[in-house]
C-alpha positions in Angstrom: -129.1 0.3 -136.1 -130.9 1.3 -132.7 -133.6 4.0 -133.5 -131.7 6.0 -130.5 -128.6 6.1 -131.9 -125.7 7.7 -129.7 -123.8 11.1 -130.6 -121.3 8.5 -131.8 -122.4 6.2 -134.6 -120.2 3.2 -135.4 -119.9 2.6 -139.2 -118.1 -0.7 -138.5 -116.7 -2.3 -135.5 -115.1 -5.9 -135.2 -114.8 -7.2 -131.8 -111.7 -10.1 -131.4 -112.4 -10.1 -127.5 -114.8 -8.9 -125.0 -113.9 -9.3 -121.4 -116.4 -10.4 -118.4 -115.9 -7.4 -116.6 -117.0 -4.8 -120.0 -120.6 -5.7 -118.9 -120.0 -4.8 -115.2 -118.6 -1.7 -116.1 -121.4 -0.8 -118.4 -123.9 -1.3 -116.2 -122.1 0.3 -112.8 -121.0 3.0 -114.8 -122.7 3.8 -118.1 -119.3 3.8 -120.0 -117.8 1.3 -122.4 -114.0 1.1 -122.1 -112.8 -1.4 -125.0 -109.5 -4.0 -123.9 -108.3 -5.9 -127.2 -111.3 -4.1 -129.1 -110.6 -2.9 -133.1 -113.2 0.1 -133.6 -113.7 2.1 -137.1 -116.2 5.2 -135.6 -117.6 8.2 -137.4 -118.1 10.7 -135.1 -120.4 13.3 -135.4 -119.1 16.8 -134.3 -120.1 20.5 -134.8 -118.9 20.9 -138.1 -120.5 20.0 -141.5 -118.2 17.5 -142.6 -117.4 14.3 -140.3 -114.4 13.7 -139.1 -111.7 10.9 -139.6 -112.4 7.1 -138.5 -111.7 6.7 -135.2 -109.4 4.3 -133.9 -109.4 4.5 -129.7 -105.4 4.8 -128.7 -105.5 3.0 -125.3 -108.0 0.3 -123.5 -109.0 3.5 -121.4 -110.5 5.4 -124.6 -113.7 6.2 -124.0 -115.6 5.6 -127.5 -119.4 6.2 -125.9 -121.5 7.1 -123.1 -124.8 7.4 -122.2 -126.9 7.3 -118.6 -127.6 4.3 -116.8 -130.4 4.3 -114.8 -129.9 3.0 -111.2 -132.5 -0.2 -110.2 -134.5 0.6 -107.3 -135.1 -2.7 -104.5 -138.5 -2.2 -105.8 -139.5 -3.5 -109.4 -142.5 -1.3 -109.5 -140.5 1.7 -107.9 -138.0 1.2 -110.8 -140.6 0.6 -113.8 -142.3 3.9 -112.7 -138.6 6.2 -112.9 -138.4 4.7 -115.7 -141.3 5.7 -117.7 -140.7 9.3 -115.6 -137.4 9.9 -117.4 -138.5 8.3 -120.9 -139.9 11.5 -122.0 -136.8 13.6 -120.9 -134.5 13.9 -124.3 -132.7 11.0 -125.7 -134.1 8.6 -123.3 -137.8 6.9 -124.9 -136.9 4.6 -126.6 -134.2 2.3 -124.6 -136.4 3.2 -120.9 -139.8 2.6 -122.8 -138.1 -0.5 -124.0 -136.5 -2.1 -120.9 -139.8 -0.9 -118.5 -141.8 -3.1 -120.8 -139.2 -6.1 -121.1 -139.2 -5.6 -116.9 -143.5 -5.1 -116.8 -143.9 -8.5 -118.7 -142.7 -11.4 -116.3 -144.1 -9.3 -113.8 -147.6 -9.1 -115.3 -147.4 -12.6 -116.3 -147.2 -13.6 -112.5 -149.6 -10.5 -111.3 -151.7 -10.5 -114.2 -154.6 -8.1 -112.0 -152.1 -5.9 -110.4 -153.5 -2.4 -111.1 -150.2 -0.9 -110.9 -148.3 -2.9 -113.4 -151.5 -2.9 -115.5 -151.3 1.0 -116.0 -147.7 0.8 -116.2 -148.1 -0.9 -118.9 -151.1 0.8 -120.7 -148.3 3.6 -120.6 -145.7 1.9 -122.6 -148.3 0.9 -125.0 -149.5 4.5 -125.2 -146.2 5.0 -125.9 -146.0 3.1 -128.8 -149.4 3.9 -130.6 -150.6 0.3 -129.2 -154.0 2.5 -128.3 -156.3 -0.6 -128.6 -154.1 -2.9 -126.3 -153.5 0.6 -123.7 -157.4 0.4 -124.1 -158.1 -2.9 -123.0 -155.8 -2.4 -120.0 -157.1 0.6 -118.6 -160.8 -1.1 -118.8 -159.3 -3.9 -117.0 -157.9 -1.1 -114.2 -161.4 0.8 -114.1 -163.5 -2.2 -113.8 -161.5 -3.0 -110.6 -161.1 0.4 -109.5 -163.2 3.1 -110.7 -161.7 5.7 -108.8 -158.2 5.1 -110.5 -158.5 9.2 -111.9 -155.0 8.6 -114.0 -156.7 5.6 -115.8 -160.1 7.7 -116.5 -157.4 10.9 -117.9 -155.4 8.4 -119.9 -158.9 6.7 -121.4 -159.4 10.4 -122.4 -156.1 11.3 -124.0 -156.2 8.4 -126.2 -159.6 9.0 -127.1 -159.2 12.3 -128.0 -155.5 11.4 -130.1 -158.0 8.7 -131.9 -160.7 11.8 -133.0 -162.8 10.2 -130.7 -164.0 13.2 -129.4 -167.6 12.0 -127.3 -165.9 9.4 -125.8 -163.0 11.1 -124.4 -165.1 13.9 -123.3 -167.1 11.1 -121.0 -163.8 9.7 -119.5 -162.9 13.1 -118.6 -166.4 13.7 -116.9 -166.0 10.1 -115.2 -162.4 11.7 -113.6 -164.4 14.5 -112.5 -166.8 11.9 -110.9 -164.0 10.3 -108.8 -162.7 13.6 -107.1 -160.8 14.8 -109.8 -162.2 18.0 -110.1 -159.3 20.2 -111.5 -157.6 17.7 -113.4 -160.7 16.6 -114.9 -161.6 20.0 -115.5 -158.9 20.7 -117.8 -159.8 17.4 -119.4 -162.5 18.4 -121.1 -160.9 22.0 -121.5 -158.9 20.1 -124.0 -161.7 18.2 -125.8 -163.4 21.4 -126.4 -160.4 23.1 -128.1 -159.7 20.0 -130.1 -163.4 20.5 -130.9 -163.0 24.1 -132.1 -163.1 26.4 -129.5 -159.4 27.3 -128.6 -160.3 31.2 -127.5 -163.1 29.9 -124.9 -160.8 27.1 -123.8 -157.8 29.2 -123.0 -159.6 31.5 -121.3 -161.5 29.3 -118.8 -157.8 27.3 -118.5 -156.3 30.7 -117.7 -159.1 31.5 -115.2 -158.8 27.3 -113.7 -155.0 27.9 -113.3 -155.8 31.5 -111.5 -157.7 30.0 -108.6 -156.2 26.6 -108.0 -153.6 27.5 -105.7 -150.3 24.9 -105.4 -150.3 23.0 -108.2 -147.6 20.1 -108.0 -144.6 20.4 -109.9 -145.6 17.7 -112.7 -149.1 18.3 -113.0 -147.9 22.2 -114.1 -145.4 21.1 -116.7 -148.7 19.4 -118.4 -150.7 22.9 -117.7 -147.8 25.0 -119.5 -148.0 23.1 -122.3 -151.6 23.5 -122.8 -151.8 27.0 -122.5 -148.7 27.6 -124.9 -150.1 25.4 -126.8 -153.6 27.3 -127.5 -151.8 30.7 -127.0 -150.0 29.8 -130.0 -153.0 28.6 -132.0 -154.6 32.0 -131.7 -150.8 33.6 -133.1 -150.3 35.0 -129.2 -146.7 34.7 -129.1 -146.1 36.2 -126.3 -148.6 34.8 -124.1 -147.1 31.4 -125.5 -143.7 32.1 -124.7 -144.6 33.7 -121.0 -146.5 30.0 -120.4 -143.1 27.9 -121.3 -141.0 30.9 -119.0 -140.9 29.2 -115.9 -138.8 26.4 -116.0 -135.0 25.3 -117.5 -135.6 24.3 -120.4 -132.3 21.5 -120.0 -134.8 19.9 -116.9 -138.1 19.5 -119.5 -139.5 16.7 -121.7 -138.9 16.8 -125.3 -142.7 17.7 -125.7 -141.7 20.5 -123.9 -138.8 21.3 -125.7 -140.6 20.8 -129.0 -143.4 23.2 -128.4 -141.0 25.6 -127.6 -139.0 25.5 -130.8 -142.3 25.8 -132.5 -143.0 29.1 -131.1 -139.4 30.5 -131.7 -139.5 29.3 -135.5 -143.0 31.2 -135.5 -140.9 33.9 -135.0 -138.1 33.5 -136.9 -136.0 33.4 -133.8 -133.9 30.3 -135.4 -130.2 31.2 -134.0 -131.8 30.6 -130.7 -133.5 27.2 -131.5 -130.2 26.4 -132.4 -128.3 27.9 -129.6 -130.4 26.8 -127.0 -131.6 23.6 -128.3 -128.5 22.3 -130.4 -126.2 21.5 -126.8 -129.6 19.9 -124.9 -129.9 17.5 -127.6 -125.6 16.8 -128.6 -125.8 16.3 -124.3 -128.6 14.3 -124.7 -127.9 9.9 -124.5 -129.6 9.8 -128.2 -131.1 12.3 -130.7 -134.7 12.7 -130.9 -137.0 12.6 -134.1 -138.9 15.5 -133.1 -136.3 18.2 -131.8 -133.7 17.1 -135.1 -136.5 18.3 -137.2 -136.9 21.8 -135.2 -133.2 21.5 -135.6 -132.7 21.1 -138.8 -135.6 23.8 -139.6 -134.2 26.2 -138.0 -130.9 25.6 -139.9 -132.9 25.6 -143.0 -134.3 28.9 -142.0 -130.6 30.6 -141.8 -129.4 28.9 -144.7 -132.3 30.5 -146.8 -131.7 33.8 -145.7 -128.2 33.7 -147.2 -126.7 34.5 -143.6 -125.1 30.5 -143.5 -124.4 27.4 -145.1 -124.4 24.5 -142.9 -126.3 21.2 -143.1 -125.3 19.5 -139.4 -129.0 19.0 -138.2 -130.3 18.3 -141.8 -128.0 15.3 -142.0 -128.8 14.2 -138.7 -132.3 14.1 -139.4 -132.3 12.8 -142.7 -130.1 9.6 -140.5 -132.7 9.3 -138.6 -135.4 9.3 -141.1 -133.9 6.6 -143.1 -134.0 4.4 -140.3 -137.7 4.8 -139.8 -138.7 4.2 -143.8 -136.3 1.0 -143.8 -138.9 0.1 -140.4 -141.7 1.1 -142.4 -141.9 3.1 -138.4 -145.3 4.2 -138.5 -145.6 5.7 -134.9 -143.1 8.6 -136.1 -145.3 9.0 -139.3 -145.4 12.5 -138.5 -142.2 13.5 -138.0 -141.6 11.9 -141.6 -144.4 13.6 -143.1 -143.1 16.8 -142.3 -139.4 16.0 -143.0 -141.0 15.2 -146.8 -143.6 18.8 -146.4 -140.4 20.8 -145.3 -136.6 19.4 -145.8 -136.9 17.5 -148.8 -139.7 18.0 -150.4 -141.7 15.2 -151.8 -145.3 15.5 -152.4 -145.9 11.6 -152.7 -144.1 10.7 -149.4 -145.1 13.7 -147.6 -149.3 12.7 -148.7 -148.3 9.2 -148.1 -146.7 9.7 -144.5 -149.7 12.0 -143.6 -152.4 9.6 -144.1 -150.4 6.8 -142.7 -150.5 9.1 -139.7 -153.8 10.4 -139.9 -154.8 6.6 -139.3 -153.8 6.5 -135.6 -153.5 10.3 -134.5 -156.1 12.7 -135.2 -155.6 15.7 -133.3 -155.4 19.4 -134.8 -151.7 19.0 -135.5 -152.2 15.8 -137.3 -155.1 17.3 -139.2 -153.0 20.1 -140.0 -150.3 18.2 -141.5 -152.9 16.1 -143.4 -154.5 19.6 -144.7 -150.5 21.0 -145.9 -149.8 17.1 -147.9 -153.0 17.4 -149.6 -152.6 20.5 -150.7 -148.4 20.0 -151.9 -150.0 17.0 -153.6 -152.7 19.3 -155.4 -150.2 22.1 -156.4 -147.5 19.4 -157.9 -150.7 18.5 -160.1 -151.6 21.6 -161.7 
C-alpha cells in the first residue's frame, strides 16, 4: 500500500478491463472513472465506524481523486513546482517521488548542471539521504561558491546531523556570498540549537524589525522560527501571534504541525480538530505528522470524558503500520511518539527514538530521545 494513501483506501479491487483512454483521463483530469471495473472500497468518513463496501453504480462513479500537477514546457520549471508543492499537505511523497524519477535521466545527461544538482540534493534531503544531499551540494559549491541556497542547505543538514561547528561555518560562508539576512538567521538557529533560545529570539525579533520587505517564502521560514523558539520559552502567545498571518489551508504541513503543537500546549484540542481535521480529509493523502496532532488532540477529549471517538487514532495507527512493515526509518519520529503517546510501548517507543536519534539530532529529536529513556526507566522500577 502507497505510504500516501488516498481518503479512500481500497481493501480489494479486481480489475477485468481497463480502457486506453482511463490513463488519459487520469492524467488530464486527476480523476479515475472505472468502465467494466469490479471495486470492493472501505471508505473512510467522519464517523468512528467505516462504512459499507463500496460498489460504484455507474461507469461515471467517481471512486477517487486527488491533484494532478500540470507539466511545465520546461523540465527544470516543472521539477522545481514540484518540490514547491511537496511540502503543502498530502502531496510529499508522490511529488518528492516523480521529481526524482524526472531529475535522474536528466542528471544522467547533465551530470554538472548546478540546477538539477540542487534539485536533487533536495529530494535527498527529503528522504534523510543527508550524505548523498552532501556530496551534491559540494559538487554545486565547488563550481559556484556564491550558490547562497547550497551554503543554507549545507547548514540545515548539518545542524539536523548535531553537527553544530560545521553548520555554523556554512552559514558564515552564506553570509560571505551576500547573504547577509538569510545567513544571519542561519546561525540564529545554530545558536538556539546550541542552547540559547531567549538571546536567539530576541536578536531574530530585532533582524525581522529592520529588514524591510521580506518575500513571501522566505517569511513563511521566519514564522516558523520565531514560533518555534517563542514556544520553547512557554510564550504562547508570542507563538501563536508569529503563525497569525497567513491561512493556514495555503501552508506547509511543517507549518501546520507547529501550529497544532502550540494549541495542544494549550489544551485548545476542539480547534486542532476543527481547523485541522477538514485541511487534512481535503488534503490528496494523509500526513504522518498532522494524523498524530490529530489523533492527540482526539485523545485529549476523549480523556476528559467530554467524547468517545477514535477517527484520527485509527487513521494513524493505518498509517503507522505501514511504516514498521517498511521498517520506514525517516518517519522514526512520528513512530516514536505514536508508541510515547497513543499506544504506549516503552520498548518501541526507546527503540524508534534511537533509530531516530541516528539521523536527526535537533532539540525535538533530543527531546523525544530524553521522554523514551525515561518511559523505559519507569516500566523498570
Amino acid at each position: 500500500m502507497d505510504e500516501n494513501m488516498p481518503m479512500q483506501m481500497f481493501t480489494a479491487y479486481t480489475i477485468k478491463t481497463l480502457k486506453t483512454n482511463l490513463k488519459t483521463k487520469l492524467k488530464s483530469c486527476g480523476i479515475i472513472r472505472f468502465k467494466n471495473v469490479f471495486i470492493l472500497a472501505f471508505l473512510f468518513i467522519t464517523s468512528p465506524v467505516f462504512s459499507e463496501s463500496y460498489i460504484p453504480k455507474s461507469e461515471q462513479s467517481i471512486v477517487a481523486k486527488w491533484t494532478v500537477p500540470k507539466p511545465a514546457k520546461q523540465p527544470k520549471v516543472f521539477i522545481a513546482q514540484l518540490i514547491k508543492d511537496a511540502s503543502k499537505p498530502g502531496l510529499a511523497s508522490r511529488y518528492y517521488g516523480r521529481a526524482s524519477a524526472l531529475l535522474k535521466p536528466l542528471l544522467a545527461a547533465s551530470p554538472n548542471d548546478v540546477e538539477l544538482q540542487f534539485y536533487s540534493a533536495t529530494v535527498l534531503q527529503h528522504y534523510h539521504q543527508f550524505d548523498q544531499a552532501q556530496q551534491l551540494l559540494t559538487q554545486i559549491l565547488q563550481q559556484q561558491p556564491s550558490h547562497i541556497s547550497a551554503w543554507l542547505m549545507k547548514a540545515n543538514i548539518h545542524m539536523v546531523q548535531g553537527d553544530l561547528a560545521a553548520a555554523r561555518k556554512a552559514c558564515v560562508q552564506a553570509l560571505g556570498q551576500g547573504g547577509l539576512f538569510v545567513s544571519t538567521v542561519c546561525v540564529l538557529e545554530v545558536n538556539a540549537e546550541q542552547g540559547q533560545v531567549e538571546q536567539s529570539y530576541q536578536q531574530l525579533k530585532h533582524v525581522v524589525s529592520v529588514a524591510g520587505d521580506i518575500p513571501h517564502e522566505e517569511n513563511i521560514w521566519l514564522k516558523q522560527i520565531l514560533a518555534d523558539l517563542a514556544q520553547r520559552q512557554q510564550l504562547t502567545q508570542q507563538a501563536n501571534a508569529h503563525l497569525a498571518g497567513y491561512p493556514l489551508t495555503e501552508m506547509p504541513v511543517s507549518y501546520l504541525a507547529l501550529w497544532a503543537d502550540i494549541q495542544l500546549s494549550e489544551q485548545q484540542n476542539n480547534s486542532v480538530l476543527n481547523t485541522l481535521g477538514p485541511i487534512v480529509l481535503s488534503s490528496d493523502s494523509f500526513d504522518d505528522a498532522l494524523l498524530l496532532r490529530l489523533a492527540l488532540a482526539e485523545q485529549n477529549i476523549n480523556l476528559s470524558g467530554n467524547s468517545i471517538s477514535t477517527i484520527w487514532k485509527n487513521r494513524l495507527k493505518q498509517r503507522i503500520d505501514i511504516r514498521l512493515k517498511r521498517n520506514d526509518t525517516a518517519h522514526a519520529a512520528d513512530i516514536a511518539r505514536y508508541y510515547l503517546d497513543i499506544k504506549p510501548d516503552q520498548s518501541k517507543a526507546l527503540y524508534w527514538a534511537e533509530m531516530n536519534w541516528q539521523q536527526a539530532k535537533l532539540h525535538t529529536d533530543k527531546r523525544i530521545l530524553e521522554r523514551a529513556k525515561a518511559a523505559q526507566k519507569s516500566s523498570n522500577i
